[in-house]
N, C-alpha and C positions, 0 to 999 in steps of 0.2 A: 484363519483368524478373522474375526466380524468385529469391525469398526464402525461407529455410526459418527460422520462427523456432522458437529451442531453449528450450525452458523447462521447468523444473518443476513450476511452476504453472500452470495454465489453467483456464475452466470448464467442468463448469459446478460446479468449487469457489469458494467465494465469497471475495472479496478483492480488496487493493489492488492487487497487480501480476497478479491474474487478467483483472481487467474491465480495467486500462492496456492492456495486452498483447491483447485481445482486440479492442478497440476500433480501436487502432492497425493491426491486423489487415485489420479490416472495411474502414475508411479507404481502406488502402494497395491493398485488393481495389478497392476502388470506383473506385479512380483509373488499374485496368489490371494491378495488379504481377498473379504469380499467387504466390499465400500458402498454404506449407504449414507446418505446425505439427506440432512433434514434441516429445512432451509427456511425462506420466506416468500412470498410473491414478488419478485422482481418488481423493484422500483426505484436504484439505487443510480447514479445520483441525481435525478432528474425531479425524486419526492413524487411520482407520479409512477400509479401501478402501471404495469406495460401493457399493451391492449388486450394480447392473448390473455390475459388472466386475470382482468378485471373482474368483478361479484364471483370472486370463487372464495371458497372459506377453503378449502383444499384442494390438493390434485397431486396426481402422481405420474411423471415421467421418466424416460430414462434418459441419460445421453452420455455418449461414448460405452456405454457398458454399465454407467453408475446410474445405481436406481437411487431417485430423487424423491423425496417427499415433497410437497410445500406447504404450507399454514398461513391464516390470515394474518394481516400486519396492517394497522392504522398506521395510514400517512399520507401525512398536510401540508403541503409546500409554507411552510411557517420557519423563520427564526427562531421562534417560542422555544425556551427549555420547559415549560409545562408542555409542549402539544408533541416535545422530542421523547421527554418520560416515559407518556402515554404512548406515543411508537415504539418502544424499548419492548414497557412489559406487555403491548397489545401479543407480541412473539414471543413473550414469553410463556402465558398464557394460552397462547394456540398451540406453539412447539411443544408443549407438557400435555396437552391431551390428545393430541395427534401420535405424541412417541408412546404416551399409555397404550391408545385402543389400537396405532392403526401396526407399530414394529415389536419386534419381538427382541430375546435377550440379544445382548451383542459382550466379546472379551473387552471393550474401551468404548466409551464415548468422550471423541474426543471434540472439546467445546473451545469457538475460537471468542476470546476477550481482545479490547472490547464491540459491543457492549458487556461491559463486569454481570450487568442483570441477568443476561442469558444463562450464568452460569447455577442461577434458581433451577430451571427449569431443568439443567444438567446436572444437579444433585440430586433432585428429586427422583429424576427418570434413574440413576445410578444406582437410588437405594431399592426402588420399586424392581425394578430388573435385575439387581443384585451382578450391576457390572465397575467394573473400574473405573477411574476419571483421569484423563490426560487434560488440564485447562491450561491453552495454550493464548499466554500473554504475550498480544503485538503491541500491545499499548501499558502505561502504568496509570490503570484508572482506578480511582481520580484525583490523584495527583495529578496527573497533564489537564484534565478539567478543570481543576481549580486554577494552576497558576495561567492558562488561557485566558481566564475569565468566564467561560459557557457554566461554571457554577459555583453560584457564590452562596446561597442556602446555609447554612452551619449543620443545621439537623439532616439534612441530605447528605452533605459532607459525611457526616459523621456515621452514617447507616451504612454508605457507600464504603468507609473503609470497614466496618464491621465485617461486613458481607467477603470484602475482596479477603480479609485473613479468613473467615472461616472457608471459603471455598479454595484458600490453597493447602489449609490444613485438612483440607479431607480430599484431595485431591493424588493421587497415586506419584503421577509426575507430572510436576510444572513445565513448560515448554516454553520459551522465552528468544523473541526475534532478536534479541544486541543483547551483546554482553554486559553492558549498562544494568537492564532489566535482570540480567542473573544475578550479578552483587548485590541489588537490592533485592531483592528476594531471600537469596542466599543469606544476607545479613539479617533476614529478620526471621527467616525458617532455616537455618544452618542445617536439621536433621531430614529435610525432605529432599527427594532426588529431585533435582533442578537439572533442567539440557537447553544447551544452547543450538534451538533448533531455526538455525539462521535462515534469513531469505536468500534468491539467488533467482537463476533464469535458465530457462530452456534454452543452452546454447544450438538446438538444432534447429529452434525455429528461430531465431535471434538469431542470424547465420548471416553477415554481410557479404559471402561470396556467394549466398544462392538465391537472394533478392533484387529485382530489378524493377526502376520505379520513375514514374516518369511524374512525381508530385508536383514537382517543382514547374514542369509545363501546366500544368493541371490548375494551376492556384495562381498562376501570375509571375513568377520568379522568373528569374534569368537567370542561368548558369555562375555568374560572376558575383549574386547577391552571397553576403557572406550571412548563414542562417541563424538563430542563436533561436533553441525552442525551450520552452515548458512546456510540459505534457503533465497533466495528471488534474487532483483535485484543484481547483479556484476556491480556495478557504481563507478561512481565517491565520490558520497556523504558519500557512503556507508565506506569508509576507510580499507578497505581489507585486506592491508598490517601490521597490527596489527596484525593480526591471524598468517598470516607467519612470521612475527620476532616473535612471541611464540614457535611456529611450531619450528623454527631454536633454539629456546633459550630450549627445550624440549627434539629434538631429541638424546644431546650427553647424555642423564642419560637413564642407562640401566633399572633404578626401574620406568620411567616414557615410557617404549616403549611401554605399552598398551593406553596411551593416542593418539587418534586420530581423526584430523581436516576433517570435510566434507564439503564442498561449493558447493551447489547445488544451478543451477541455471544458467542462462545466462544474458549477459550486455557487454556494453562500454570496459569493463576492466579487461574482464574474460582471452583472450588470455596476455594481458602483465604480469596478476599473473601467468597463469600455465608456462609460460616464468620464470618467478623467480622464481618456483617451484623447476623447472627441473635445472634453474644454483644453486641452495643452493642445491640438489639432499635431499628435503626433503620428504621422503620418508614416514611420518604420513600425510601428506598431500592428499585430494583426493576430483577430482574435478568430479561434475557428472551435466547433463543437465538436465534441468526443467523438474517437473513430471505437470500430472494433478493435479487437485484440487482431485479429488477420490483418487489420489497415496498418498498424503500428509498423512493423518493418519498414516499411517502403516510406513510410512517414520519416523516421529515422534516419533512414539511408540516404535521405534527401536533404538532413541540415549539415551541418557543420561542428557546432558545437552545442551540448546541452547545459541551460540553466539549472539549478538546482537548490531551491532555497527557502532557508524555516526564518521563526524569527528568532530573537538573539534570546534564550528563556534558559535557564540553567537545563529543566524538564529536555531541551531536544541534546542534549550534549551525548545523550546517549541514543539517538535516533539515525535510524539507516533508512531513508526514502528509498522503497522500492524503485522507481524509476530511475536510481542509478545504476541498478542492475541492466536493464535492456537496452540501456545506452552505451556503457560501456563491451557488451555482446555484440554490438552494432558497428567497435569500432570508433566511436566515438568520444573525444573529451570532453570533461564535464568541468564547469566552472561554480565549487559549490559554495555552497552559504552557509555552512554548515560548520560547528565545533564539534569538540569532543570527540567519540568512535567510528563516526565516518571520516572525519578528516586525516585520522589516522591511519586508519585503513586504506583508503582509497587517493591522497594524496600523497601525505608520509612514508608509507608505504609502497602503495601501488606505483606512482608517481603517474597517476589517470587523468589527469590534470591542475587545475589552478584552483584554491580555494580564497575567498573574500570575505571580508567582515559579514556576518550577516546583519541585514537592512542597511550598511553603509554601502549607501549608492554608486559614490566616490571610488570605493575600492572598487566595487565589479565594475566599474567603467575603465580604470585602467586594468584589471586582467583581460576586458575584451580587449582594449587597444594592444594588449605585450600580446594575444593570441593570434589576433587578427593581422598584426606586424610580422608573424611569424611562420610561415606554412612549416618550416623543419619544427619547430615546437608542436605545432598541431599535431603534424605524422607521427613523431616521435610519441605527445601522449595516447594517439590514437590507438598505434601498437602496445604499449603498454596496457591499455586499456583490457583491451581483447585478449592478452597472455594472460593477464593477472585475474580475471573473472573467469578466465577457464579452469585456471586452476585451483579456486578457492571458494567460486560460488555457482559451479554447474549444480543444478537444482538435482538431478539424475545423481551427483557423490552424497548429496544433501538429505535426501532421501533414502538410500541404501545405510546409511548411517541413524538415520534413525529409525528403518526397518530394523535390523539387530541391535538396539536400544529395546524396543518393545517387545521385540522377542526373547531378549536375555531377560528382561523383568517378567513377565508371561514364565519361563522356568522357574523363578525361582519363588515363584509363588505358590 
């Protein structure tokens, strides 16, 4: 079976739907498909092409087995939703005449949203090549654009849902990261096969008994610091400043100065936080730049407890942040900010940790103090953590599942 998956993102940029996407990849090679991958010139999130591949309009590599396209992609370290547009369809634009002249037919192209716009170029390639469409929704755009604010436009609005209906109506099977995203989908196309093709992690490299890590000497910590991290994007969605009014609400108690904040990572909104770092001169605070995917383990293995937190928006009730998948792989409890299907899941449920208002300060300040007061609470949600993601989100059952998904639909066509 020949897959071509369409994306924007891949790596070796670092990220949630870079390593999803890549991993999935790997999997689906391992199991026979043949995987080709048509991409963009790394630049993700820094907005800055990577050096290897500057002035190139294409190139083609491999890595691990998967042969790699890549295509040009405008990108401006800008705020601008005009100069983001313009980066959307510069790849989509390139993606569409690179998969014309440069790949041949394939059984599925499967196209990851968002961006929703990519999925132009994944129709078009689908009728010309006379192959199937799997478009696989991690986001519900632009519905999450809108109520963010990144677009307020009407007439853009308005084209943007045109588009998002017709490309799931012509779309074979919709693919959908939370179960959130399948009821609404479901609710609005009842008659199209919709799968709830969830995230999860590589419990084998995600392995807290086979990582050894000496970060904490490495960076300035002491053994007795209690660590509290984010990891991931520094965005907008992301609500940041919850952690620094803790941060601020923490640092006047002398029994609480081994508690400390890490935010690793880059984004949008990384320099306006260490700006209000430096004017509250919070000094448990401490900001560090995106490791690779290999550093993460040992990064991990080195805190304590992870943050995890959106803002308070109807739109995230149905959102599962990748980065609670490799924390809890890790072992680790998560104290999240989160409504809706993750809290469910992974607190409800799981019992993986402690969940807190999102953006109320207040609340995540006292679940650090009941965790930090706690070492049996900690241990306890730590092993919970690590049972319950083995069992429900190894990426390796995740994949096999939806290997014979596209294979049963492949027969019976």
């Amino acid at each position: 079976m020949k897959i071509l998956i369409l994306t924007q993102y891949f790596p070796p940029e670092t990220g949630a739907p870079q390593n999803r996407l890549f991993e999935l990849a790997i999997i689906l090679q391992n199991k026979g498909a043949d995987i080709t991958v048509l991409t963009a010139m790394p630049n993700y999130p820094q907005r800055k092409i990577h050096t290897h591949y500057k002035k190139k309009l294409y190139c083609y590599e491999e890595l691990q087995g998967l042969k790699i396209h890549r295509s040009w992609i405008f990108v401006k370290d800008s705020k601008s939703i005009f100069f983001r547009i313009i980066n959307y369809f510069s790849f989509v634009f390139s993606s569409f005449f690179v998969g014309l002249f440069k790949l041949k037919k394939y059984d599925y192209i499967f196209c990851e949203s968002p961006p929703l716009f990519l999925g132009i170029s994944a129709y078009l390639l689908k009728k010309i090549k006379k192959t199937k469409l799997i478009f696989n929704v991690s986001d519900l755009w632009p519905e999450s654009a809108e109520k963010l604010g990144l677009i307020s436009n009407k007439f853009l609005l308005k084209i943007s849902v045109l588009l998002e209906e017709f490309l799931y109506k012509k779309s074979e099977i919709i693919t959908c990261q939370t179960q959130g995203i399948v009821k609404n989908i479901l609710n609005r196309f009842p008659d199209k096969t919709i799968y709830w093709l969830k995230n999860g992690v590589d419990t084998n490299f995600y392995n807290p008994e086979n990582i050894k890590t000496i970060w904490r000497e490495e960076n300035g910590f002491s053994n007795n610091d209690f660590i509290l991290l984010y990891a991931g994007i520094i965005g907008y969605a992301q609500g940041l400043d919850v952690i620094l009014k803790s941060a601020q609400a923490l640092k006047n108690y002398d029994s609480h100065r081994q508690i400390k904040f890490v935010l690793l990572g880059d984004g949008p909104e990384k320099q306006r936080l260490i700006e209000i770092k430096n004017k509250l001169n919070l000094d448990n605070v401490y900001f560090f730049n995106s490791v690779s995917k290999n550093n993460m383990p040992a990064v991990i293995k080195a805190i304590d407890v992870a943050v995890i937190p959106l803002k308070r928006l109807d739109i995230f009730k149905g959102a599962i942040p990748s980065k609670i998948f490799e924390n809890l792989a890790m072992k680790k409890p998560i104290l999240l900010g989160v409504e809706g299907e993750a809290k469910e899941l992974f607190i409800d449920q799981g019992k993986c940790g402690l969940s807190f208002v999102p953006e109320d300060h207040k609340d995540l300040y006292k679940k650090i103090i009941e965790i930090y007061n706690s070492p049996e609470l900690l241990n306890f949600l730590g092993n919970n953590a690590l049972e319950y993601v083995k069992k429900y989100f190894s990426r390796d059952k995740i994949a096999d599942e939806f290997w014979e998904l596209i294979r049963e639909q492949q027969k019976t066509e």
